[in-house]
N, CA, C and O atoms as a printed pandas DataFrame, in Angstrom:
     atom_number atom_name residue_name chain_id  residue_number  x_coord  y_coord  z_coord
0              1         N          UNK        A               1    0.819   -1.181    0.000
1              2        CA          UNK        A               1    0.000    0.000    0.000
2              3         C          UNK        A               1    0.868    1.251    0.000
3              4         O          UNK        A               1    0.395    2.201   -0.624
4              5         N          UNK        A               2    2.131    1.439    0.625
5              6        CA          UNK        A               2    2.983    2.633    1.151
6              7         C          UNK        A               2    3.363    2.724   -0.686
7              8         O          UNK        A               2    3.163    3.756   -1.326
8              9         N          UNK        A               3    3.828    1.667   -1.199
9             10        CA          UNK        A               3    4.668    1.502   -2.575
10            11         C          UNK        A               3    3.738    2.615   -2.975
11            12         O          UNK        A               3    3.907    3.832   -2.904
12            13         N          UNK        A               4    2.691    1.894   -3.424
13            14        CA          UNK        A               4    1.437    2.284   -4.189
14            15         C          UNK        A               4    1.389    3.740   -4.448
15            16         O          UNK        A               4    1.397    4.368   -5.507
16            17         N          UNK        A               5    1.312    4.289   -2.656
17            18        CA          UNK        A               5    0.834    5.485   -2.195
18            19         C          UNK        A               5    1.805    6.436   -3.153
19            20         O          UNK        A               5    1.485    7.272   -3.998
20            21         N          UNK        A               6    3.024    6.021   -2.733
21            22        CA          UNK        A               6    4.490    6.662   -3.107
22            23         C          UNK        A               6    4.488    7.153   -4.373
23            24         O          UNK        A               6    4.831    8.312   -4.606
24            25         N          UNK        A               7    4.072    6.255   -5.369
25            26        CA          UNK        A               7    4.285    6.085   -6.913
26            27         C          UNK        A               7    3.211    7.067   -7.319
27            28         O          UNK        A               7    3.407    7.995   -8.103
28            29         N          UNK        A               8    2.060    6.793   -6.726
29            30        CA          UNK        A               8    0.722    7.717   -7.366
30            31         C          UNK        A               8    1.542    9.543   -6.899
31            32         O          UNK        A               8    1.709   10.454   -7.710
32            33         N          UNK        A               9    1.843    9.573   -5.656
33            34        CA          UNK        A               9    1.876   11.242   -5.589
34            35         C          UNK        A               9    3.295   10.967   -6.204
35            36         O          UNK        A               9    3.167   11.458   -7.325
36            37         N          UNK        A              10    4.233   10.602   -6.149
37            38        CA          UNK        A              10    5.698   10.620   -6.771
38            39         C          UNK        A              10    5.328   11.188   -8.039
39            40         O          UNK        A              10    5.555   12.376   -8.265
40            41         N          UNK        A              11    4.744   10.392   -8.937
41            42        CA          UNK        A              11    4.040   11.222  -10.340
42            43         C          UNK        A              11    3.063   11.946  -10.590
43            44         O          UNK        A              11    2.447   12.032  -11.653
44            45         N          UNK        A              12    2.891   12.483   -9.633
45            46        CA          UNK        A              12    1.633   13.469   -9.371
46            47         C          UNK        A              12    0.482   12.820  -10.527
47            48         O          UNK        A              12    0.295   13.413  -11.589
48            49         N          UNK        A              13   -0.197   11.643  -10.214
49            50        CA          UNK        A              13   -1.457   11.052  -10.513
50            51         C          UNK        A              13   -2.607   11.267   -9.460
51            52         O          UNK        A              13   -3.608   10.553   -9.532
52            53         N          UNK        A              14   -2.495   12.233   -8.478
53            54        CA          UNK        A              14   -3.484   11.696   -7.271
54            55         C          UNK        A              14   -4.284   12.423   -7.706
55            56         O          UNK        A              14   -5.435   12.189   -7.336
56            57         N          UNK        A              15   -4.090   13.554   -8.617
57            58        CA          UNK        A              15   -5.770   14.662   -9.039
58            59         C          UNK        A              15   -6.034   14.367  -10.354
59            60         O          UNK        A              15   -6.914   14.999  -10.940
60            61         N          UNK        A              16   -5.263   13.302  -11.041
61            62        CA          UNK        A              16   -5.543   12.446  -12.407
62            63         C          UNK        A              16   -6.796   11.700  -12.326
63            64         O          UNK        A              16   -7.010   11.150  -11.246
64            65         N          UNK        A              17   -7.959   11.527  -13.561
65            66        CA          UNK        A              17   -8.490   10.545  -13.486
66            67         C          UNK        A              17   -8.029    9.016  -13.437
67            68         O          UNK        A              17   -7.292    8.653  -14.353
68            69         N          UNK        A              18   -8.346    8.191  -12.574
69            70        CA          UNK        A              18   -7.746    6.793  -12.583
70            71         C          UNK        A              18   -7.360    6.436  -13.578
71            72         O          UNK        A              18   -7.779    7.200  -14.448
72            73         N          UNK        A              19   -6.486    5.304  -14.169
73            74        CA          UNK        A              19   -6.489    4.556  -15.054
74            75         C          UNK        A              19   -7.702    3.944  -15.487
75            76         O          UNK        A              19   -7.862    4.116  -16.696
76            77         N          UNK        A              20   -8.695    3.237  -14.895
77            78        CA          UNK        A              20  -10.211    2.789  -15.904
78            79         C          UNK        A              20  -10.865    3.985  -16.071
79            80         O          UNK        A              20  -11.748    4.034  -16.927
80            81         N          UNK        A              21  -10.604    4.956  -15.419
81            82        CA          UNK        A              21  -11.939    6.508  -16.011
82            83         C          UNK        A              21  -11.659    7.173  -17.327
83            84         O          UNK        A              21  -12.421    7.383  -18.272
84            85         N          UNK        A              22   -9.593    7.632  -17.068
85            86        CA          UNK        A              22   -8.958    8.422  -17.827
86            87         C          UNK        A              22   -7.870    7.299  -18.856
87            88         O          UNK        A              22   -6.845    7.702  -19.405
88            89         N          UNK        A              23   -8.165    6.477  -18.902
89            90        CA          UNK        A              23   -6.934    5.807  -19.843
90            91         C          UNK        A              23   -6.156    5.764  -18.909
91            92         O          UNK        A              23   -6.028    6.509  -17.937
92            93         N          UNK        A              24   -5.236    4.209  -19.445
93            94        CA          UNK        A              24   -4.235    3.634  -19.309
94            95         C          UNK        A              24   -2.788    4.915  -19.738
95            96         O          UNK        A              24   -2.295    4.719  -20.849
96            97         N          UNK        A              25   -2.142    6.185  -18.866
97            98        CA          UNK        A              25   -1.196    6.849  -19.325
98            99         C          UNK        A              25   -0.040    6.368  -19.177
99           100         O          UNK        A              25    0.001    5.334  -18.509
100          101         N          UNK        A              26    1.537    7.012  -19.825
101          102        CA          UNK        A              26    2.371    6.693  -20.105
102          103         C          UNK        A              26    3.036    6.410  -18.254
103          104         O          UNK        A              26    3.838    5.536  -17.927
104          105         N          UNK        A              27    2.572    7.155  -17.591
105          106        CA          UNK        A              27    2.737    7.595  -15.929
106          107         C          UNK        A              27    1.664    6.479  -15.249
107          108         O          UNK        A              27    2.042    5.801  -14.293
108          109         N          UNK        A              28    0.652    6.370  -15.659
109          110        CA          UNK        A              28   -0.162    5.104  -14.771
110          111         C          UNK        A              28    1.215    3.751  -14.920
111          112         O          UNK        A              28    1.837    3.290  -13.963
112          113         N          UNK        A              29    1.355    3.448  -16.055
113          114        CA          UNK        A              29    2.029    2.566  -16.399
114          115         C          UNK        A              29    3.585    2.223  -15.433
115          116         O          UNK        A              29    3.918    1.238  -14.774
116          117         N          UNK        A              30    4.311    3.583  -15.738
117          118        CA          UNK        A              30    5.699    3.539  -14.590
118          119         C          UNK        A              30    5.128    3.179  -13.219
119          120         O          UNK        A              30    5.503    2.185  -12.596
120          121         N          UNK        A              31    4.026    4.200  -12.697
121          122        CA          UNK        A              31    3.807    4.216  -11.387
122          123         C          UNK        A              31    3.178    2.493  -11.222
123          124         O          UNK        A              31    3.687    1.873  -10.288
124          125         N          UNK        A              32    2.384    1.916  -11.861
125          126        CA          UNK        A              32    2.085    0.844  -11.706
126          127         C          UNK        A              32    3.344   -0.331  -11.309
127          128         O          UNK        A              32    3.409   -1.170  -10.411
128          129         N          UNK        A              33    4.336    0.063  -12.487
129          130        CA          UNK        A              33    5.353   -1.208  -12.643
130          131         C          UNK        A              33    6.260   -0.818  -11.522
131          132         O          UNK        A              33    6.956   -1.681  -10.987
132          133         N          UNK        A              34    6.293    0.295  -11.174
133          134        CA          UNK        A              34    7.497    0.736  -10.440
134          135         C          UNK        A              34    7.083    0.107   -8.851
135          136         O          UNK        A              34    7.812   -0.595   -8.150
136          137         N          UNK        A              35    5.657    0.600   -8.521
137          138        CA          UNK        A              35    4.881    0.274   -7.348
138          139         C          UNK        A              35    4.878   -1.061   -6.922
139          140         O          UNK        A              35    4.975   -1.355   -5.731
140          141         N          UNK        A              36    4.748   -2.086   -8.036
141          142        CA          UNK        A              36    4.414   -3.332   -7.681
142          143         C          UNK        A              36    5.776   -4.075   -7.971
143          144         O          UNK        A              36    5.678   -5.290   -7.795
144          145         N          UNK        A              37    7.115   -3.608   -8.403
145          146        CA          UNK        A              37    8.520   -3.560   -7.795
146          147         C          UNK        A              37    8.842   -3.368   -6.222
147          148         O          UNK        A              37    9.250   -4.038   -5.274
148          149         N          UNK        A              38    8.525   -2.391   -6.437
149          150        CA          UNK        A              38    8.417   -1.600   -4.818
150          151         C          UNK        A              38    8.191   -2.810   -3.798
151          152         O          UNK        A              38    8.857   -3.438   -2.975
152          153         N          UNK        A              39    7.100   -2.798   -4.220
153          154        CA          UNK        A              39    5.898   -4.004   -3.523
154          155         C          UNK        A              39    7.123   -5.502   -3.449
155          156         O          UNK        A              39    7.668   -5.761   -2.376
156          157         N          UNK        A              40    7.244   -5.863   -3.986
157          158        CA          UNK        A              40    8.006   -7.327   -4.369
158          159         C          UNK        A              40    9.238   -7.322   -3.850
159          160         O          UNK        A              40    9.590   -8.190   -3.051
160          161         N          UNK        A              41    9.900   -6.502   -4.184
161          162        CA          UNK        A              41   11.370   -6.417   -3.271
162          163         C          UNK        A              41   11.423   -5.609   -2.441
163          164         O          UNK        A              41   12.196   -4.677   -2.664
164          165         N          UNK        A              42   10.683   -5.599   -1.202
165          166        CA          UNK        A              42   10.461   -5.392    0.071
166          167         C          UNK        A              42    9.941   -6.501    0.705
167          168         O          UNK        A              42   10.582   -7.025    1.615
168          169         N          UNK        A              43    8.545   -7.068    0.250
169          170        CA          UNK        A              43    8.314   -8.285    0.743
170          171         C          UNK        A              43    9.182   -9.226    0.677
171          172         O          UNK        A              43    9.454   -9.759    1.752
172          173         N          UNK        A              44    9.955   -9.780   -0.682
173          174        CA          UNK        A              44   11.156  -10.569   -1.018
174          175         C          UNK        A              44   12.321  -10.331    0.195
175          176         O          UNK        A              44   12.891  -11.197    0.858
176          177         N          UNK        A              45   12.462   -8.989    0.249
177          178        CA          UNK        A              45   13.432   -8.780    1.655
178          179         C          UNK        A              45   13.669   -9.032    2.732
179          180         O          UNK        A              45   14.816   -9.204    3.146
180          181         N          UNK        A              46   12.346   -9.133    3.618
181          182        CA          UNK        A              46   11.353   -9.373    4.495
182          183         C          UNK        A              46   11.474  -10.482    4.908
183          184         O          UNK        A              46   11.436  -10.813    6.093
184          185         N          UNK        A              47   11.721  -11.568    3.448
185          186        CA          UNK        A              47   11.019  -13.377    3.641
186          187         C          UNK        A              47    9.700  -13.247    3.894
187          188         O          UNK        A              47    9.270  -13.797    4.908
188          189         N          UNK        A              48    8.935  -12.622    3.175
189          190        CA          UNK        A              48    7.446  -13.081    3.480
190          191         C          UNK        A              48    6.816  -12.297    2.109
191          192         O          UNK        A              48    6.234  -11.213    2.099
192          193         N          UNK        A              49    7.168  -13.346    0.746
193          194        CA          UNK        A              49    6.409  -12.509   -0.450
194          195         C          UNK        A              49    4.692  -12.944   -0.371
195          196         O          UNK        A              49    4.114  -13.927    0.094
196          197         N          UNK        A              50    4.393  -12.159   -0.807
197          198        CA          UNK        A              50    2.553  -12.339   -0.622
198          199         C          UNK        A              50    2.493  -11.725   -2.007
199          200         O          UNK        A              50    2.678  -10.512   -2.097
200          201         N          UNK        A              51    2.226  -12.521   -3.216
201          202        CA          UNK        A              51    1.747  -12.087   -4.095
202          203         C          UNK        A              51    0.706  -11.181   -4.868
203          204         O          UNK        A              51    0.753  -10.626   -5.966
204          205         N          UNK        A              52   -0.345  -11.252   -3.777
205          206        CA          UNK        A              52   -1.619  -10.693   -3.649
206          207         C          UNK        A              52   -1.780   -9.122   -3.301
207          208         O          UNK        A              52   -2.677   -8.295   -3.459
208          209         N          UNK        A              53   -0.270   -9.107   -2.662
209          210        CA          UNK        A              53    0.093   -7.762   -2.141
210          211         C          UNK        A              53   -0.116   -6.569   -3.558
211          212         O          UNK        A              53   -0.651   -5.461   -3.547
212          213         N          UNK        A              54    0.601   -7.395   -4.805
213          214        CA          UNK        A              54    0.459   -6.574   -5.801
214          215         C          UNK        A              54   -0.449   -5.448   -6.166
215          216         O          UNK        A              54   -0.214   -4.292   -6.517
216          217         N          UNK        A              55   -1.787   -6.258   -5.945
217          218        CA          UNK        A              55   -2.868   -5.851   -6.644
218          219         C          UNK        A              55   -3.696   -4.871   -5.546
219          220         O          UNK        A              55   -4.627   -4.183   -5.965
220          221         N          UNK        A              56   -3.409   -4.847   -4.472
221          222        CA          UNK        A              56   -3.548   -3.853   -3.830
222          223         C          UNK        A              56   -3.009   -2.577   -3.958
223          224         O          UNK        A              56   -3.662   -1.534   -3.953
224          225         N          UNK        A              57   -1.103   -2.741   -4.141
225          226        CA          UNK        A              57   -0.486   -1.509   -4.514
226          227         C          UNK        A              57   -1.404   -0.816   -6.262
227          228         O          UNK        A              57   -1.811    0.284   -6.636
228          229         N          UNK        A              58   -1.357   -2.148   -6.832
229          230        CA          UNK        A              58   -1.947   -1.706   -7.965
230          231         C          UNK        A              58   -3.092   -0.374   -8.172
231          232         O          UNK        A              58   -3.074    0.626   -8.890
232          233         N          UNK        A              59   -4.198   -0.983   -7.033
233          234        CA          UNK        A              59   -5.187   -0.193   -6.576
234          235         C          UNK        A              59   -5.177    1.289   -6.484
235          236         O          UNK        A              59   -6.104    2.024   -6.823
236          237         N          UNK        A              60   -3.981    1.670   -5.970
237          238        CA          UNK        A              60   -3.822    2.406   -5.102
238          239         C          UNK        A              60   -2.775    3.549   -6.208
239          240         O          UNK        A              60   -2.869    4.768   -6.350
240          241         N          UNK        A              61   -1.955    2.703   -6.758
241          242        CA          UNK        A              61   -0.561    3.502   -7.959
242          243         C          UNK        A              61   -1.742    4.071   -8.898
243          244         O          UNK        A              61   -1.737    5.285   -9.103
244          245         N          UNK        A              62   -2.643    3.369   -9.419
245          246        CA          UNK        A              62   -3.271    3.584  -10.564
246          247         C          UNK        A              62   -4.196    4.233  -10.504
247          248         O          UNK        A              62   -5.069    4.287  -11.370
248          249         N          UNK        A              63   -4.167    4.972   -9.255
249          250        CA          UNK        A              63   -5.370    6.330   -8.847
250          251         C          UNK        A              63   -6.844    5.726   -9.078
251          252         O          UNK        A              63   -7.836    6.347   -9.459
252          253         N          UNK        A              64   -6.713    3.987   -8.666
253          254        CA          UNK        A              64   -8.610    3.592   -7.988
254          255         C          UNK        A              64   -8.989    4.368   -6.645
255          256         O          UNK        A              64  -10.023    5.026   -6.531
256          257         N          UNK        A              65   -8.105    4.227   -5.720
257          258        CA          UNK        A              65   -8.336    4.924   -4.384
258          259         C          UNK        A              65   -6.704    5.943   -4.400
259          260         O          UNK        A              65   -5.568    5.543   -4.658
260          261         N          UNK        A              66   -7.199    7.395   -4.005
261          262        CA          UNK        A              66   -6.751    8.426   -3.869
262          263         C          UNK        A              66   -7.005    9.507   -2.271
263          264         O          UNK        A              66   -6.120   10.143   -1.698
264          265         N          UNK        A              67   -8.129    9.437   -1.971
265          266        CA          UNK        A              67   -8.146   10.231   -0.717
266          267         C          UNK        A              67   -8.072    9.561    0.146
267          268         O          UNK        A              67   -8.775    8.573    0.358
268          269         N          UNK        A              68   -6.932   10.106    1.008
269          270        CA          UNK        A              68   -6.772   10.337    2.824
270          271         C          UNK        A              68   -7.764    8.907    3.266
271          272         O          UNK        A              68   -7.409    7.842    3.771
272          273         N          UNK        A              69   -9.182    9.409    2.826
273          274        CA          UNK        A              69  -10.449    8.364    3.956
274          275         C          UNK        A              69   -9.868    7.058    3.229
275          276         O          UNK        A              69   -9.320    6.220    3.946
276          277         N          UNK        A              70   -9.971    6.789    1.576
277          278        CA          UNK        A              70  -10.294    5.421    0.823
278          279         C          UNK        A              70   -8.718    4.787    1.202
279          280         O          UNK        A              70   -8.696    3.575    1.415
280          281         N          UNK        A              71   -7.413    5.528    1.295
281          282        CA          UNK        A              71   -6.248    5.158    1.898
282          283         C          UNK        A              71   -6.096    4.574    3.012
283          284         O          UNK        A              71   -5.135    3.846    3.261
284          285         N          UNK        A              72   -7.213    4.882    3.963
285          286        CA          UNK        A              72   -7.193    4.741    5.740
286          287         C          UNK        A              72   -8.241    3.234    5.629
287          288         O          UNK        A              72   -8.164    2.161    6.228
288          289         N          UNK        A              73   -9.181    3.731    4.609
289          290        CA          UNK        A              73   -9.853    2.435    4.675
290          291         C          UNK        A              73   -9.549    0.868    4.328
291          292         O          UNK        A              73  -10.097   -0.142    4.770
292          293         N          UNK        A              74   -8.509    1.010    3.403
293          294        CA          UNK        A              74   -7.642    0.037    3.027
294          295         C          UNK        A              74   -6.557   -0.630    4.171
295          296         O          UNK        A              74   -6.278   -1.801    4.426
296          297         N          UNK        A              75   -6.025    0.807    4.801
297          298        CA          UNK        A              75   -4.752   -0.075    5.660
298          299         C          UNK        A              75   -5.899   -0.450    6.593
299          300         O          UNK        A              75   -5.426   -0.440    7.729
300          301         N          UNK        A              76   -7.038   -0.739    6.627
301          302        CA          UNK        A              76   -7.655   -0.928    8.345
302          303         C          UNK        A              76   -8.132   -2.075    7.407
303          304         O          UNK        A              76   -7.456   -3.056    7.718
304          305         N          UNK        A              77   -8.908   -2.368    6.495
305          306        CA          UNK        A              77   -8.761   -3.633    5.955
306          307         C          UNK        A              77   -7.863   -5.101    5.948
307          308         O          UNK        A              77   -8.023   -6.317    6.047
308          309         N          UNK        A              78   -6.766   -4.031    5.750
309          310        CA          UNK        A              78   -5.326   -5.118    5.689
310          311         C          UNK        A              78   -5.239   -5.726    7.100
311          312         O          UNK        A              78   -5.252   -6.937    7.320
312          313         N          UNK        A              79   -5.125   -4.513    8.273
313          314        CA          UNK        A              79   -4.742   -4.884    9.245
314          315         C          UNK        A              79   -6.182   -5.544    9.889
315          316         O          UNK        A              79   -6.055   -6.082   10.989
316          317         N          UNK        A              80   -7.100   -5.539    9.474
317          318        CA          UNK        A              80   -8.306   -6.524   10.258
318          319         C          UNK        A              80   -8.301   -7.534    9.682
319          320         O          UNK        A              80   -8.695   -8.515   10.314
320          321         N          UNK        A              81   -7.910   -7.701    8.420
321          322        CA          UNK        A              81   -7.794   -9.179    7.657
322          323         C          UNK        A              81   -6.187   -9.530    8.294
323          324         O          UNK        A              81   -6.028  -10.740    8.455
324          325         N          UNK        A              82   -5.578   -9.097    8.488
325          326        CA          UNK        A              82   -4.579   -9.851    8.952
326          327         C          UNK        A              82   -4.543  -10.320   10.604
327          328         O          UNK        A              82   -4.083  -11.415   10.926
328          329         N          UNK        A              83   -5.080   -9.362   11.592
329          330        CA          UNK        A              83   -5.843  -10.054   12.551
330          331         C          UNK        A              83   -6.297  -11.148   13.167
331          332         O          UNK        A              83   -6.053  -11.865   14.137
332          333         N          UNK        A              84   -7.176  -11.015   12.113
333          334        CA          UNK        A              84   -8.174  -12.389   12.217
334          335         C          UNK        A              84   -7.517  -13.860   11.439
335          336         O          UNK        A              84   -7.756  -15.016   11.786
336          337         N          UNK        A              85   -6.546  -13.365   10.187
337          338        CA          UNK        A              85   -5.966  -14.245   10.195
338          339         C          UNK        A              85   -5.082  -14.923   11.330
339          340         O          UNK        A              85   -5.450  -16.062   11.620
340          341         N          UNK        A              86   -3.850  -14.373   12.108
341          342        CA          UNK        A              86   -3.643  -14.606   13.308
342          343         C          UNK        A              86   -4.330  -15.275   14.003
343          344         O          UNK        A              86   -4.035  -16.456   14.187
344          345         N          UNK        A              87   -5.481  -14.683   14.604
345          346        CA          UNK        A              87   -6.478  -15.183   15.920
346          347         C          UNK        A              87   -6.989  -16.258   14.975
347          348         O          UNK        A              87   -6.828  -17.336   15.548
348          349         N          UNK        A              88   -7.434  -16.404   13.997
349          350        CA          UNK        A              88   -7.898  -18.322   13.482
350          351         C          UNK        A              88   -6.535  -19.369   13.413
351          352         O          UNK        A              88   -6.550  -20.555   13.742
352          353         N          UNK        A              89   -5.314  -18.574   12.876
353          354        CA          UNK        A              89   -4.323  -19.329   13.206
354          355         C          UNK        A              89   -3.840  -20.007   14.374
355          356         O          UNK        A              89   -3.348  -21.135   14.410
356          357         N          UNK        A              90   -4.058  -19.080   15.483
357          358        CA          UNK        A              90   -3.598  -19.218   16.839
358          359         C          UNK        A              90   -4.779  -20.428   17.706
359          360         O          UNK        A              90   -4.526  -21.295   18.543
360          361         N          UNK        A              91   -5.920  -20.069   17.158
361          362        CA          UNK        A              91   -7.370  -20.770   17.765
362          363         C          UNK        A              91   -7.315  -21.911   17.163
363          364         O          UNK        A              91   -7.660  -22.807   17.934
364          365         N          UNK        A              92   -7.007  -22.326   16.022
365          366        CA          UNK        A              92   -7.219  -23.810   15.412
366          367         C          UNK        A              92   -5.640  -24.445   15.273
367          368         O          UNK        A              92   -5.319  -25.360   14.514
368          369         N          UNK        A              93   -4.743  -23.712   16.210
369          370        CA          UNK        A              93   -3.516  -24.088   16.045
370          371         C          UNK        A              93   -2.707  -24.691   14.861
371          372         O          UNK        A              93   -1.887  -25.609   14.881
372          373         N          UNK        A              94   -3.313  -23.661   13.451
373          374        CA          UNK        A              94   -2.558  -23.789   12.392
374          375         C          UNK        A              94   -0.750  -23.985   12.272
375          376         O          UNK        A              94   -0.323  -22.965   12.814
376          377         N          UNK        A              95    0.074  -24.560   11.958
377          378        CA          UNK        A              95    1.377  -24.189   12.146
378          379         C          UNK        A              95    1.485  -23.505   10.471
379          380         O          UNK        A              95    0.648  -23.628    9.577
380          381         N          UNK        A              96    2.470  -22.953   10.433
381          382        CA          UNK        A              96    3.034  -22.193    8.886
382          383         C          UNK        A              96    3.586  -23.339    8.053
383          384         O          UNK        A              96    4.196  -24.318    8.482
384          385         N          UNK        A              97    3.322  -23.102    6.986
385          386        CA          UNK        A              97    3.805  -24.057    5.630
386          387         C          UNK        A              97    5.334  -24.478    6.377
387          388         O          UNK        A              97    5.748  -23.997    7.432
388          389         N          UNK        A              98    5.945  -25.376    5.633
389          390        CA          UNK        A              98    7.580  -25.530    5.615
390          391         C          UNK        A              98    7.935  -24.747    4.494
391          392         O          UNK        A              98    7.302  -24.718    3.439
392          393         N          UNK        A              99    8.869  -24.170    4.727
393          394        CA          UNK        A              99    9.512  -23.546    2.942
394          395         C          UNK        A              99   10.863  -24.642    2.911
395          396         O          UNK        A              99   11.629  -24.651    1.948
């Protein structure tokens, strides 16, 4: 989401129409590829890639969600879905894959 955030104001897309309203631009495109880089080699860094992560930054680079509220509403998403992932992990005493 931070990638995402970064890339959209980095190229000043945040007062752009989105990519599905206003076209696919030459700048949706960097900020997209650059974002979901971003995204990948940080998680890759980490040890914990989540593929899925992408398409969130995606969301977010490509000016779908832009204001302050739809930004806040997302990280409280993440962090309640990740939560509850935890607390079902912990309650049904899931253990983690082997890598």
């Amino acid at each position: 989401m931070l990638a995402g955030a970064l890339c959209l104001y980095a190229f000043g897309l945040q007062d752009q129409p989105s990519a599905p309203v206003g076209g696919l631009t030459p700048l949706h495109v960097i900020s997209g590829a650059l974002s979901v880089a971003l995204t990948t080699l940080a998680l890759t860094w980490i040890g914990m890639p989540h593929p899925p992560a992408g398409a969130t930054t995606l969301i977010i680079s490509l000016g779908i969600l832009t204001t302050p509220v739809q930004l806040a509403s997302v990280a409280a998403a993440v962090v309640m879905t990740t939560l509850i992932g935890w607390g079902l992990n912990m309650l049904l005493g899931t253990r983690p894959a082997p890598k």
